[in-house]
N, C-alpha and C positions, 0 to 999 in steps of 0.2 A: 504494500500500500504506500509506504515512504516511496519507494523507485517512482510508482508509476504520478501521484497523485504531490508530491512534495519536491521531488526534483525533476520528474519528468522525464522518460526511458530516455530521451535524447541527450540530455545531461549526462546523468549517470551513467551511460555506455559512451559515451562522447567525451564528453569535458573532463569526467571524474577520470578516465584510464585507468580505473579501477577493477573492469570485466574480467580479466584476462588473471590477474591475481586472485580475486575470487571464488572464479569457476576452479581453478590449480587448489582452492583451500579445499570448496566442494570434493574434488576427484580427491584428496588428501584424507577425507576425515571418510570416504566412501571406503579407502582400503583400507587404513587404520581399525574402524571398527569391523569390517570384516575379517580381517587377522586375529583382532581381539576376541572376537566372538569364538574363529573357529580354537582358540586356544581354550577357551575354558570347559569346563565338566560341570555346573550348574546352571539349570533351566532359565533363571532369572535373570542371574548375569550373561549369560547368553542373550538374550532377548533383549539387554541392555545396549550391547553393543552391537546389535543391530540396528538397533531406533541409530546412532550415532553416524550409520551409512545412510539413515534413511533421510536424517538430515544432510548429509553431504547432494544426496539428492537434489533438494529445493533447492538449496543454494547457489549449487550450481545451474540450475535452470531459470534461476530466476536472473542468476549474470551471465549467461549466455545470448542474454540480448536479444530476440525472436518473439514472436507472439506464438510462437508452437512450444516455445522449454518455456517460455510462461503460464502458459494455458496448462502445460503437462507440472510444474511448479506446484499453481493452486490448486489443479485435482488433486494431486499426490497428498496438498496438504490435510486436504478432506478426508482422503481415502486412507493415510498414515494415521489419521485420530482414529478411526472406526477400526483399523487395521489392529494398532495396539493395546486397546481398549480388550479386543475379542481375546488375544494371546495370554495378556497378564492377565485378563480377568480367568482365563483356563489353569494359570499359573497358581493365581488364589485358590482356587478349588483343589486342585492337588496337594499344594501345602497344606490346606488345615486338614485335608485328609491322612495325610501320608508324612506331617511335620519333615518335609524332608522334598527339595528340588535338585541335589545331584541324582546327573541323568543314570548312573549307572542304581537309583536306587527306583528307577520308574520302571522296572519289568512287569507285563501281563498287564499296565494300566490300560489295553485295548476293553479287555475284561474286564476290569474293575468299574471304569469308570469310562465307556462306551459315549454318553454324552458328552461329557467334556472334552473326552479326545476328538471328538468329532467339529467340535469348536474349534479346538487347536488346529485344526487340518486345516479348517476353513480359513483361519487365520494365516495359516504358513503358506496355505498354496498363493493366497496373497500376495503376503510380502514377497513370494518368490516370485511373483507374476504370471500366474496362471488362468486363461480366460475360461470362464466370462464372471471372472473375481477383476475388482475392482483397482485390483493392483498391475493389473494387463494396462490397463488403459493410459495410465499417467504412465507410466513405463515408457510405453509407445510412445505417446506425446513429447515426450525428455530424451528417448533415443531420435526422435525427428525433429524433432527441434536442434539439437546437438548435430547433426551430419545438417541441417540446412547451413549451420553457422561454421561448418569444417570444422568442428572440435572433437576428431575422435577417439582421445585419451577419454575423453567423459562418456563415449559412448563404451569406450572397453572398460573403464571402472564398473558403470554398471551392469554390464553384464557379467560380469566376473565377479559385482556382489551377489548377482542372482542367483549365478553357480556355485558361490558358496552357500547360500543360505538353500539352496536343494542338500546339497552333502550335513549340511547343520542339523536340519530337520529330517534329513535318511536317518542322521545315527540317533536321534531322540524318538523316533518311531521303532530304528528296528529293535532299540530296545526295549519299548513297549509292547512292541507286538510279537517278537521272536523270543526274549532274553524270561529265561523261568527262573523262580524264587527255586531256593533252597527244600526240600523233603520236610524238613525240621517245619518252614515257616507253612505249608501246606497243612502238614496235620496238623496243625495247632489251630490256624483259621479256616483250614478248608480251600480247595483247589478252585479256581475263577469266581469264588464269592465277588457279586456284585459291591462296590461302596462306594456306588454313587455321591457326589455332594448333594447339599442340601439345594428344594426348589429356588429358594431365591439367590440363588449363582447359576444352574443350570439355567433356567430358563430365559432370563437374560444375557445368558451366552450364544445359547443357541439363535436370538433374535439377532441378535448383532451375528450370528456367521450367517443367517440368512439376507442379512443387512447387506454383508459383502458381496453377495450375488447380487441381488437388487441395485447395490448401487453402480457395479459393473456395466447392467442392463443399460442405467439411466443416465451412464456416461454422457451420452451423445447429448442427452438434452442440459445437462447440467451445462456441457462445456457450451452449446449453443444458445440457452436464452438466458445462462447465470452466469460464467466467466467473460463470455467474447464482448454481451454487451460492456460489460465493465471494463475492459483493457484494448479493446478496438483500439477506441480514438488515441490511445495513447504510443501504437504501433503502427507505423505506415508504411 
C-alpha cells in the first residue's frame, strides 16, 4: 500500500533504485528459510521457517516492479494468512494431543487423528502449490511476473522453495503414515485407537482447508474485481 499509494510504483522502482536490492533480500530470506526448515526435526519450527520463505515471496514481488509479481504479491498475501492459519492450527491439535511436535514422535497420526491430518494436507499441498489450492495461483502470478521483469534467480528460488517444502512434508507424512509405534506402546493403548482432537479445532480446521480450495477457485475473481481494480492505475 506505501509503494503503490504513498510513493507511487514509478518512484519506488525508479527514483528509489531500491528494486533490485530488495527483490536479492526476497530470493535471500526465500532460501535461508528453506535450509532452515529443511534442517530441523520439529513440526512447529518447521513450519516456522517456512512462513520466512513465504515472506521472501511478497517481497520480492512486490519489488519486482510489474503489475503480474504485484497482483501475485497481494494474492499470496491473502492466501499465506489462510495458508498458515490451516497448518498451525493442525499443529495445535496434535500438540495438546500428543504434548509433543518432533516429527519422528508423529507415527500412525494418519490413524489417530485422520481429520487433522487431512487439514494439514490441505494446508501443505498449499504452500507447496498444488492446484486448485490456492497456493497454485499466486505462485503463478510471482513466477510471471518474475520472467516478465527477467528476474530468474526469483523464479529459481521459488521453485526450489516448492521442492523443498514437497521433500518437508514427504518426510512429516511418511512418518505419519508409514512409521509404527513400538509393541510396548500398542498394548498398553491399543493399535490405530482413534484420538481425535476436540470439535472446536477440528472443525475449524477442516473449514479453512476447505477454504483453500475455494479460495483457489475464486482466484480469478478476486484478482479481477479486488486486486486489479486497486493497483491498475498505479501500473502502466
Amino acid at each position: 500500500r506505501v509503494v503503490i499509494t504513498v510513493f507511487t510504483p514509478q518512484y519506488a522502482f525508479g527514483t528509489l533504485q531500491l528494486s533490485q536490492l530488495l527483490v536479492w533480500l526476497g530470493v535471500l530470506a526465500i532460501f535461508v528459510g528453506a535450509f532452515l526448515a529443511l534442517s530441523q526435526r520439529n513440526l512447529r519450527r518447521m513450519l516456522t521457517y517456512i512462513i520466512v520463505s513465504e515472506i521472501g515471496y511478497m517481497i520480492g514481488g512486490i519489488w519486482l516492479g510489474n503489475k503480474t509479481a504485484m497482483t501475485g504479491a497481494i494474492l499470496h498475501l491473502v492466501n499465506d494468512t489462510l495458508m498458515t492459519f490451516c497448518v498451525f492450527l493442525a499443529s495445535v491439535a496434535i500438540a495438546r494431543k500428543f504434548q509433543s511436535l518432533e516429527i519422528d514422535d508423529l507415527k500412525e497420526l494418519f490413524s489417530k487423528m485422520p481429520f487433522t491430518m487431512a487439514g494439514l494436507v490441505a494446508g501443505a499441498l498449499s504452500i507447496i502449490g498444488v492446484p486448485p489450492t490456492c497456493g497454485f495461483f499466486s505462485k503463478w502470478y510471482l513466477i510471471s511476473g518474475a520472467m516478465e521483469a527477467g528476474n530468474y534467480v526469483f523464479v529459481v528460488a521459488l521453485l526450489f522453495s516448492s521442492l523443498v517444502s514437497v521433500i518437508l512434508f514427504f518426510r512429516v507424512f511418511e512418518v505419519s503414515l508409514f512409521g509404527h509405534e513400538s509393541h510396548q506402546h500398542h498394548g498398553s493403548h491399543g493399535a490405530h485407537k482413534m484420538e481425535e482432537a476436540s470439535a472446536s479445532i477440528v472443525l475449524p480446521l477442516l473449514i479453512v482447508a476447505v477454504g483453500l480450495v475455494m479460495l483457489g477457485i475464486s482466484s480469478g475473481y478476486i484478482v479481477n474485481y479486488v486486486i486489479l481494480p486497486v493497483i491498475s492505475g498505479s501500473f502502466m
